[in-house]
N, C-alpha and C positions, 0 to 999 in steps of 0.2 A: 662648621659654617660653610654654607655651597661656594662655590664659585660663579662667579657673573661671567657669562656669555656677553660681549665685548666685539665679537667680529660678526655680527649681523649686519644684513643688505637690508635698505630700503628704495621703494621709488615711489612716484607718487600721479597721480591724474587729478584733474576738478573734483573726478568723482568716487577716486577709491584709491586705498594706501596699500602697497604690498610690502611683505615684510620676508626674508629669508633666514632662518635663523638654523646653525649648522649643529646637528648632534652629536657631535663628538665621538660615532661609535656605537650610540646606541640602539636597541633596538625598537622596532614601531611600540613595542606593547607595555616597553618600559617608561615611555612620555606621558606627562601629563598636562594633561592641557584646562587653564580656567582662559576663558573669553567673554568680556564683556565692552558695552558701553564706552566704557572710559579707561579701561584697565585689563591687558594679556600679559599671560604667564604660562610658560613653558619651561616644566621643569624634568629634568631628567640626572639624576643623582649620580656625581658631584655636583653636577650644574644646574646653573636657575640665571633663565631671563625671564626681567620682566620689564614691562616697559606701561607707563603711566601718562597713554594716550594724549597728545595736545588736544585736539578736540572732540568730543562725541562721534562715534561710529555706529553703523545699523548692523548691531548685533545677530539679528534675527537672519540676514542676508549674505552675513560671513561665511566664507568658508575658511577649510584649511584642509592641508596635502602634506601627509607623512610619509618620504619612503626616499631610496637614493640616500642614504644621509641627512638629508633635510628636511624642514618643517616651514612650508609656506602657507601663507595666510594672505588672504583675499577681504582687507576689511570695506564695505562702501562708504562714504562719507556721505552724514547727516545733511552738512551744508557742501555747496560745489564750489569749494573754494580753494588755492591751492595752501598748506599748512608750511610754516617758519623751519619749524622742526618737528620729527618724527614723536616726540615726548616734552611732559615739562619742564621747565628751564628751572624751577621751582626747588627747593632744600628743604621747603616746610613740611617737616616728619610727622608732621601730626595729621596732616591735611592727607599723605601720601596715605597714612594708618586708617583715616577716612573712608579712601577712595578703596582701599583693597580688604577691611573690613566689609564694605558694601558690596562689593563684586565677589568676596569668595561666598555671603548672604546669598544675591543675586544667581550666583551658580549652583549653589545646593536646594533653593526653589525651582531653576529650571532642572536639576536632576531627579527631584522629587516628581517633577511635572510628569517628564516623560518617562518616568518608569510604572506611574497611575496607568498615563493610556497605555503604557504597552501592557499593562494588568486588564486595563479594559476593551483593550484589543482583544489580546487573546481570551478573554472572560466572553468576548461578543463571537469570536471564533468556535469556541465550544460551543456555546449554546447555538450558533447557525447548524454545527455539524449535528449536533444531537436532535434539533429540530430536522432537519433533512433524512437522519436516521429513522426518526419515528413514521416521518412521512413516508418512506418507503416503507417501511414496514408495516406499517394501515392498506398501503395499496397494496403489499403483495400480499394480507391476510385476507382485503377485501377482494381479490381476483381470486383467490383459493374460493372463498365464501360461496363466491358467483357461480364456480364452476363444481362445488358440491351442489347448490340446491337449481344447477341447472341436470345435472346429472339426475337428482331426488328426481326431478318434475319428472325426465326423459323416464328413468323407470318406475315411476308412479304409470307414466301413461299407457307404457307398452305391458304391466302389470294389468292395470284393466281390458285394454285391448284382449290379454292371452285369458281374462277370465272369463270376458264375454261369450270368445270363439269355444270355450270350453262348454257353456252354459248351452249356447247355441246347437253343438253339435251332440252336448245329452239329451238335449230336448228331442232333435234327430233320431239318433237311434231309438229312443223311449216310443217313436211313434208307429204304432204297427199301419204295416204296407196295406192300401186297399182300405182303410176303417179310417172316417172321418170323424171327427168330434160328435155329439150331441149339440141340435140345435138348443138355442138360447132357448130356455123357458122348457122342453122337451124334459122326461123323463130319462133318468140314465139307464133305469133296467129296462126297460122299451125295447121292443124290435122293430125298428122301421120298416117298411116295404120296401126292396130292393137291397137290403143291406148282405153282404154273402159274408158269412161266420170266418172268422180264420183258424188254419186250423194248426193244429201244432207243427213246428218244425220251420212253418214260410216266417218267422223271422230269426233270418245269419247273424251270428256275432260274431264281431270284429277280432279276427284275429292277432296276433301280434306279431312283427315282421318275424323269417329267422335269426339264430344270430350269426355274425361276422365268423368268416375261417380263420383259425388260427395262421400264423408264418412265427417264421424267423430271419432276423434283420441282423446282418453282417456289419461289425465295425471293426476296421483295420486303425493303429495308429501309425502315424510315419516319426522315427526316429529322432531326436534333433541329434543335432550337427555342431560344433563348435567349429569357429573358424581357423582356432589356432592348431599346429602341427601337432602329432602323439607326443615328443620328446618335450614341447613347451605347453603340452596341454594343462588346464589349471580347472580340471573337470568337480575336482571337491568345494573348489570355490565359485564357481559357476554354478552348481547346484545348489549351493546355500544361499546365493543372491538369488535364484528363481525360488525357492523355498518362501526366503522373508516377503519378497514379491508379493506370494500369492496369498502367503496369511495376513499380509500388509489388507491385501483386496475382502478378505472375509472377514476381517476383524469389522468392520461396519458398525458408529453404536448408532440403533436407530430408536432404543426406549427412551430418547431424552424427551421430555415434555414439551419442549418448548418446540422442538422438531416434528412433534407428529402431526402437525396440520399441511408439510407439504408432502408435493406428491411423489411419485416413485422416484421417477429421474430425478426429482432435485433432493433426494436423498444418496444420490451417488456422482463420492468424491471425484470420481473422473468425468462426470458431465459438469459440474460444479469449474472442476477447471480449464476446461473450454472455455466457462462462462469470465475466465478473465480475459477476456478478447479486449474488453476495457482497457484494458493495458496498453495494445496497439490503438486507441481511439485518443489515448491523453486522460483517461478517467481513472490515475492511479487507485485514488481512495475507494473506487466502486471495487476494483480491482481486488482490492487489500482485505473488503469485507467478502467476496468471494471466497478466495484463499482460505481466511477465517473458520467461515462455513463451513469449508470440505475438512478443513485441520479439525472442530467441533466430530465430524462426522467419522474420518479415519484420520488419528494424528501416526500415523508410522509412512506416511507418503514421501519421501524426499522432495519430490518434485513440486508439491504444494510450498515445501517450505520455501526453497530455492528461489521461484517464482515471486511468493508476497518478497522475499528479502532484492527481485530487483525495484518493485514498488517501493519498497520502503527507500530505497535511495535515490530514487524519481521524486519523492515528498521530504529527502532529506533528515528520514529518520537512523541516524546513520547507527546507532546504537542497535537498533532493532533489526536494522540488515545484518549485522554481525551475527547477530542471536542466530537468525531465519537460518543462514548461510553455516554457520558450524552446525546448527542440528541438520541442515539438509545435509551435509559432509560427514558426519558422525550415523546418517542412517546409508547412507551411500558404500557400503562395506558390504562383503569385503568388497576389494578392489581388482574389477574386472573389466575387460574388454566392452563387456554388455551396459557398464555404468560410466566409460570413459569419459562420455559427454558433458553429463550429467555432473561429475567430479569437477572437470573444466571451469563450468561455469560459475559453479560454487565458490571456486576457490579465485574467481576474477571476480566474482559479485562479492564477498568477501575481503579481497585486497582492495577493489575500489572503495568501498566504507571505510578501512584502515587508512588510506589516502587522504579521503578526504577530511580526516581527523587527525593528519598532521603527522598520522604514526606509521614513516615510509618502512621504515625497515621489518616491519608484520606485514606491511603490503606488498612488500618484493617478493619476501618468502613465498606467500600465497600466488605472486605472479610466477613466479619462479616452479613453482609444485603443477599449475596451471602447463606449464612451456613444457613440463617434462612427461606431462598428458600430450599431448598436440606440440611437438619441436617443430613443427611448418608452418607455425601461423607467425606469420612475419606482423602481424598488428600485434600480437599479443609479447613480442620479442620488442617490437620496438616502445610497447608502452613497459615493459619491463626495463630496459636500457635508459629512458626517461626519467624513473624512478630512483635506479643507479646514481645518474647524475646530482639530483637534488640532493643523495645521499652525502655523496661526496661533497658535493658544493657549501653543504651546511658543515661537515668536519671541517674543510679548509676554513670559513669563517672562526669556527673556532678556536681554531689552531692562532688564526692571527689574533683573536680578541687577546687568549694566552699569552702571547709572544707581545702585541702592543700593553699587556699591563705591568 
């Protein structure tokens, strides 16, 4: 059987009733709340208040504030008038059975309500996003289109042009020096008066230029350099990170189907991720399908992934930052000077998703792996020390929940 809640505050205006009713302890996510009309209940187990309104309230207009211990409520009144008492004066159980029969009705139609539009929300969400995807993608197939059959035209025309000049200049040569045509109507075996015979040798043919002299072309390479001293050098592991590097860069798929209608550059992942500049303009989701793109085109890039995973937590995809972020961290190996940055951010774009899913103590760690990349970034020290705190501050509640049961 609950226990009734007994030391609630009320006060009151013409035109609205406040109520404070104190949780004993518990927490925001263990309360439950029905509000209606003529009827509030607030229940949180052992205990249950309810209170069976003296007059009509404007349900729709109500609020309420969970946190601190308490639960206050903002109800406005129907009529501006001020009320006797907080509830009825009334014993009639049946009339009571009535009224909270109808309001817990009343509440499972308004939950039914809003959980349709938030289906039809987000159902109208989808389809904006997919319709804006297509649209871009009509216009960047229709600019590719443009710029093939402006290109066909260009060398259709300089095609004709070179065959013209060609036609032209056989005509040319074909015509011997000094011998004009046959007039119109004239016989061709005819000898005209004045016409001088040619005779072998007066017409040159075109010779062909010489060819080009051979050489030879010197290429020197210059050395690389690692920064770190001979006795802390970590040259086997530096070599294997420029290694995956470089096959990361040549692995390129470019036989996919759906990719062969762009053009060069927008088949390579590192102009691709320039092109999330989007990011700095606030166009996460342009962003994100960028990213996408170049991961389609080479998925071994770290830095692709890193990137969508800080998009995805600018749109709150916090699950998906996780993913982006440990495969950016899992291709980020080995662990080198030349990847330190890189490592960093991962592992801050990573612990912030863990944060903000409530799961501090994988987000420390990651801050903490973070701090021991970069120990002088004093932002990154005191969002770690922050996280500490909430650590602790939630064991101490604990501790006393324990100790108060």
């Amino acid at each position: 059987m609950p226990l009734h809640v007994t030391d609630y505050t009320w006060t009151q205006t013409d035109s609205a009733v406040h109520i404070t009713v104190p949780l004993k302890g518990a927490k925001p996510g263990q309360v439950d709340i029905v509000s209606t009309d003529e009827y509030l209940k607030v229940n949180f187990p052992p205990f249950l208040f309810e209170a069976f309104l003296f007059e009509p309230v404007d349900d729709d207009r109500s609020t309420a504030k969970v946190g601190n211990g308490v639960a206050v409520f903002s109800l406005p009144k129907k009529t501006s008038r001020l009320w006797d008492n907080l509830v009825l004066s009334t014993n009639d159980k049946a009339k009571k059975k009535e009224i909270r029969e109808k309001a817990l009705e009343k509440h499972q139609q308004k939950l039914s309500s809003q959980s349709k539009q938030k289906a039809e929300k987000q159902q109208a969400e989808k389809k904006y996003a997919l319709k804006t995807m297509m649209k871009l993608e009509k216009e960047g197939r229709d600019r590719i289109q443009q710029m093939k059959d402006a290109e066909r035209e260009k060398t259709t025309t300089e095609l004709a042009a070179w065959q013209l000049r060609q036609k032209q200049e056989a005509e040319a040569e074909n015509q011997p020096r000094g011998i004009r045509p046959p007039p119109q109507g004239g016989r061709a075996g005819s000898r005209e008066e004045g016409r001088t015979p040619v005779k072998r040798g007066q017409i040159k043919q075109a010779q062909p230029p010489p060819p080009r002299p051979g050489g030879n072309i010197q290429i020197s390479f210059t050395p690389r350099v690692f920064p770190t001293a001979l006795r802390e050098s970590r040259l086997p592991e530096e070599e294997e990170w420029l290694r995956k590097q470089a096959e990361a860069r040549r692995s390129v798929i470019s036989a996919a189907e759906e990719l062969q209608d762009l053009r060069e550059e927008e088949r390579n992942p590192d102009w691709l991720k320039d092109k999330g500049e989007c990011f700095g303009t606030g166009d996460f989701q342009g962003a994100v399908n960028a990213y996408s793109l170049a991961l389609r085109l080479n998925p071994q890039l770290p830095a692709l992934f890193s990137n969508r995973a800080a998009c995805h937590l600018k749109l709150r995809n916090l699950h998906k930052a996780i993913q982006d972020a440990s495969k950016a961290l899992e291709l980020l190996t080995p662990a080198v000077p030349a990847n330190a940055a890189a490592r960093a951010r991962a592992a801050v774009r990573r612990g912030s998703a863990f944060c903000e899913l409530q799961l501090y103590a994988e987000g420390l760690l990651d801050y903490e792996a973070a701090l021991r990349i970069d120990p002088q970034n004093e932002a990154l020290r005191a969002d770690a020390q922050r996280i500490r705190a909430i650590i602790q501050g939630s064991a101490a509640n604990q501790d006393a929940e324990r100790g108060g049961s």
